[in-house]
C-alpha positions in Angstrom: 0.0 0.0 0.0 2.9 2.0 0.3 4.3 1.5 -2.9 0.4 2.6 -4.5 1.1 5.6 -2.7 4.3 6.7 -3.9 3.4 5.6 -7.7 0.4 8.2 -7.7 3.4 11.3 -6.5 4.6 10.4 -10.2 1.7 11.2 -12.0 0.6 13.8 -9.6 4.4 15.3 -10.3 3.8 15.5 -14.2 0.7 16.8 -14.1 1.3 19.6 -12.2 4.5 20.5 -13.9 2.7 21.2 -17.1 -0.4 22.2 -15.7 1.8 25.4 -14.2 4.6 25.4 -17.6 1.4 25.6 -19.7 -1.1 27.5 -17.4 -3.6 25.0 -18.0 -6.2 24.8 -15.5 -7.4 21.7 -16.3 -4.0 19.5 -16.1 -3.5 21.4 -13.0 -6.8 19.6 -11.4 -5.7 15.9 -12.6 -2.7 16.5 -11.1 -3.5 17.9 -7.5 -6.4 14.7 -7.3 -3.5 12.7 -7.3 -1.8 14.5 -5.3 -4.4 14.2 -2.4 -5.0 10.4 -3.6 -1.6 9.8 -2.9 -1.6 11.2 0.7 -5.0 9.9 1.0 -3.4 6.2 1.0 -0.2 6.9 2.3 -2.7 8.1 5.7 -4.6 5.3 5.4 -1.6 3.2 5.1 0.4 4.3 8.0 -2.9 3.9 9.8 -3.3 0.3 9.4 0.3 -0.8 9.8 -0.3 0.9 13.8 -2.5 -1.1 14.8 -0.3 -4.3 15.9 -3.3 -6.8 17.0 -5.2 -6.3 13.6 -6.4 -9.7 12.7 -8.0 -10.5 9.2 -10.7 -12.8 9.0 -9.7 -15.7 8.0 -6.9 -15.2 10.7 -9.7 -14.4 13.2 -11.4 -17.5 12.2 -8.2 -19.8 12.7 -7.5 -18.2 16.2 -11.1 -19.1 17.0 -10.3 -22.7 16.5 -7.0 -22.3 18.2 -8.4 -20.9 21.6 -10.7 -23.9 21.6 -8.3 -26.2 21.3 -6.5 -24.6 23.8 -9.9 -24.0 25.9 -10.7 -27.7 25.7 -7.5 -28.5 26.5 -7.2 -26.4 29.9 -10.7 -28.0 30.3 -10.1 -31.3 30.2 -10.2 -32.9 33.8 -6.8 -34.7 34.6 -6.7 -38.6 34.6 -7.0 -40.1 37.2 -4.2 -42.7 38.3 -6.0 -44.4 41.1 -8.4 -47.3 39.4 -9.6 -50.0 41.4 -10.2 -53.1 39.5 -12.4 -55.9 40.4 -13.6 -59.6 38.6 -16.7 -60.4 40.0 -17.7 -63.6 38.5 -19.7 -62.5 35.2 -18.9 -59.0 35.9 -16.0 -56.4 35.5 -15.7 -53.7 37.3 -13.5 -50.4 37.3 -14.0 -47.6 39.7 -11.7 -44.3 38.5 -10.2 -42.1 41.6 -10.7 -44.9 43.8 -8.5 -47.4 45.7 -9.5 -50.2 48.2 -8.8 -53.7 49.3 -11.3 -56.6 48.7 -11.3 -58.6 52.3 -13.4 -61.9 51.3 -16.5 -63.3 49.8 -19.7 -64.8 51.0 -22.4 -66.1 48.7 -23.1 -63.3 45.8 -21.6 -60.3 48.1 -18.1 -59.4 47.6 -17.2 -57.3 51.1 -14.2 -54.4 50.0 -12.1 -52.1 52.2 -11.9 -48.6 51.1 -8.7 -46.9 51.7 -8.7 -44.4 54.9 -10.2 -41.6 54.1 -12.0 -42.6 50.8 -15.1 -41.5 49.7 -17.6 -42.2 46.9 -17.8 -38.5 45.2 -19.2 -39.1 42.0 -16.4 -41.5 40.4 -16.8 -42.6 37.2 -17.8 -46.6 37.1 -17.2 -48.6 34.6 -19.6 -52.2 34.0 -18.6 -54.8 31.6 -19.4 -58.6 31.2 -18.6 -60.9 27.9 -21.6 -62.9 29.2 -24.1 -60.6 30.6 -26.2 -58.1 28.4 -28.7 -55.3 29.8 -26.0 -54.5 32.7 -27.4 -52.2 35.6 -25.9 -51.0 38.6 -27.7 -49.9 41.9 -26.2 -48.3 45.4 -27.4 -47.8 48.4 -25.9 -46.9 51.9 -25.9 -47.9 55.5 -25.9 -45.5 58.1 -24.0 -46.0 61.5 -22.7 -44.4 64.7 -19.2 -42.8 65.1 -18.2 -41.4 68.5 -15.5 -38.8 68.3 -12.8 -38.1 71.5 -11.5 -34.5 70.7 -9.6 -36.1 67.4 -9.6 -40.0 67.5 -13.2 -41.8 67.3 -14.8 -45.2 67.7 -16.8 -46.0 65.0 -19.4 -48.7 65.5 -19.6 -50.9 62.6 -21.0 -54.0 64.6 -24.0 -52.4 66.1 -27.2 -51.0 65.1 -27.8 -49.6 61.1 -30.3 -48.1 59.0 -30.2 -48.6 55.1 -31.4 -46.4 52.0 -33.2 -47.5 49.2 -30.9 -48.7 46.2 -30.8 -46.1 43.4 -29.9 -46.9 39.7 -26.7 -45.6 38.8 -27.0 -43.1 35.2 -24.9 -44.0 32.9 -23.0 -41.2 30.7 -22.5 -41.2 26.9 -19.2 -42.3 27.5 -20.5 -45.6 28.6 -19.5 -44.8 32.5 -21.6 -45.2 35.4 -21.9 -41.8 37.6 -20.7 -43.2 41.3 -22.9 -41.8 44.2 -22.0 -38.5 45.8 -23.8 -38.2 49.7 -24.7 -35.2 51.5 -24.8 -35.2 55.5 -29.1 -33.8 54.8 -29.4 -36.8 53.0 -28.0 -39.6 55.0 -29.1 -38.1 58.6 -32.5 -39.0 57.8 -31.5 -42.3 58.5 -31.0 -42.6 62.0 -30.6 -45.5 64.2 -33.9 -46.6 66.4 -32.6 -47.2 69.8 -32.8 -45.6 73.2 -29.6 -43.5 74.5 -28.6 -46.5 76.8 -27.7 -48.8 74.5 -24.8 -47.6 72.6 -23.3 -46.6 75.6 -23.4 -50.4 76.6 -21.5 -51.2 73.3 -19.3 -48.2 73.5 -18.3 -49.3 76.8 -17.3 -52.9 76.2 -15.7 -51.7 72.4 -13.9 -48.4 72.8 -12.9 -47.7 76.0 -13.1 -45.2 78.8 -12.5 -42.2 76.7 -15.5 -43.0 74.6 -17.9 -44.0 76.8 -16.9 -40.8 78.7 -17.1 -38.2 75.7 -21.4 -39.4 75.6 -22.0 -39.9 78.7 -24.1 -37.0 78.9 -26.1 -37.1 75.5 -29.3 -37.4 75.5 -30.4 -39.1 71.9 -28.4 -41.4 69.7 -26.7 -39.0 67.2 -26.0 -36.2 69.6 -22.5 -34.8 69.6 -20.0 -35.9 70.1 -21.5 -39.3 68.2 -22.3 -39.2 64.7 -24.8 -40.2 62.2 -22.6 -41.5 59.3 -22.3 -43.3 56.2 -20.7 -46.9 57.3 -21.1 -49.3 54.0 -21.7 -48.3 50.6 -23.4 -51.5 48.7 -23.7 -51.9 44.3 -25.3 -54.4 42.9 -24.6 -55.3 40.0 -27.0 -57.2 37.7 -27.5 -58.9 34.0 -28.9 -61.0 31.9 -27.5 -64.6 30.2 -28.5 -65.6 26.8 -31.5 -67.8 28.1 -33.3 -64.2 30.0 -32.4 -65.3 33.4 -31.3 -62.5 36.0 -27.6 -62.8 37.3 -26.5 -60.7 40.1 -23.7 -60.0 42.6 -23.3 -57.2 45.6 -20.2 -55.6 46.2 -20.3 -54.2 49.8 -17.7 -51.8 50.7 -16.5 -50.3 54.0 -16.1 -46.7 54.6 -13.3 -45.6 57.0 -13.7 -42.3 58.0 -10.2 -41.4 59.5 -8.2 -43.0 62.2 
């Protein structure tokens, strides 16, 4: 653009020359328009060579798609390093951000220790069988008492429980299974049925002095220092074989809450 404007000063040069050599009025107009076009687009020029973040459209257009690269990149959650892993008879079972120890078996129910401190926060399962079609999985919890000593607590796994109804698990389009996520209003409405006497009889023969000290003055089950609490979390898993008939199996795991 530059170069358009310094072609036009040659015109607008000889134009002007003999416009003024031969007084003609006429070839003195042709050559001042040029004049002015030339410092028109040598303006204009200058102008657009300022402006340092001027993107063209089609450059616009291709920074769009780099920014969402970018965007989906920054977006993506990080992968998770942590999967527990788990054959259960016809069924396969991966839980991401998630690590536990199975313990032992009875019957159809496979009983799992989660690590200390491990929760079920909406991990992503994964269900798969070579056998099975029609694959479902439900959860439910168990509630329980935990008695807390300023830090340390006793939690009672071997007494008294109340259970939740089992929920079917939704399953994404990635073919994953959206784990359970709890909330304390949702689980407290399952207390435990007994009078305040009785887990202080347990408490007493299971935890010792500090324990059965830190409730001796409450007056309902629940009351601080115990604690309504998620103690189990149970999924079963279920199927169908080539000839329609149901297959199922319940993985039961144990929450620890701290030490």
């Amino acid at each position: 653009m530059y170069f358009g404007a310094c072609i036009l000063l040659i015109p607008a040069a000889i134009f002007m020359f003999f416009g003024l050599y031969n007084k003609a009025g006429l070839t003195l107009a042709i050559g001042g328009a040029c004049l002015i076009g030339s410092i028109m687009l040598f303006l204009v020029t200058n102008k657009f060579y300022e402006q340092p973040n001027l993107v063209f459209p089609w450059e616009a257009e291709e920074q769009i798609f780099a920014d969402s690269g970018k965007r989906q990149q920054m977006e993506k959650p990080q992968q998770d390093t942590t999967r527990f892993r788990l054959n259960a008879g016809e069924f396969n079972v991966v839980i991401h951000d998630f690590t536990a120890v199975q313990t032992h078996q009875e019957a159809d129910t496979l009983f799992i220790d989660a690590d200390p401190g491990i929760e079920f926060d909406r991990q992503r399962m994964e269900l798969k069988s070579s056998e099975l079609n029609n694959l479902e999985i439900e959860t439910c919890f168990e509630t329980g008492i935990i008695i807390s000593a300023d830090g340390p607590h006793c939690d009672l796994y071997e007494w008294k429980h109340n259970y939740s109804p089992y929920k079917r698990l939704l399953k994404n389009q990635g073919g994953c299974y959206l784990g359970p996520h709890y909330v304390k209003e949702e689980y407290k409405k399952y207390t435990i049925q007994a009078t305040v006497e009785e887990p202080k009889a347990y408490v007493d023969k299971h935890c010792g002095v500090q324990y059965i000290q830190a409730i001796n003055d409450i007056r309902e089950v629940g009351q601080a220092p115990s604690y309504i609490t998620i103690m189990r979390v149970f999924f079963r898993l279920s199927g169908t074989n080539n000839t329609g008939v149901k297959r199922s199996k319940i993985l039961c795991f144990r929450i620890f809450s701290g030490c």
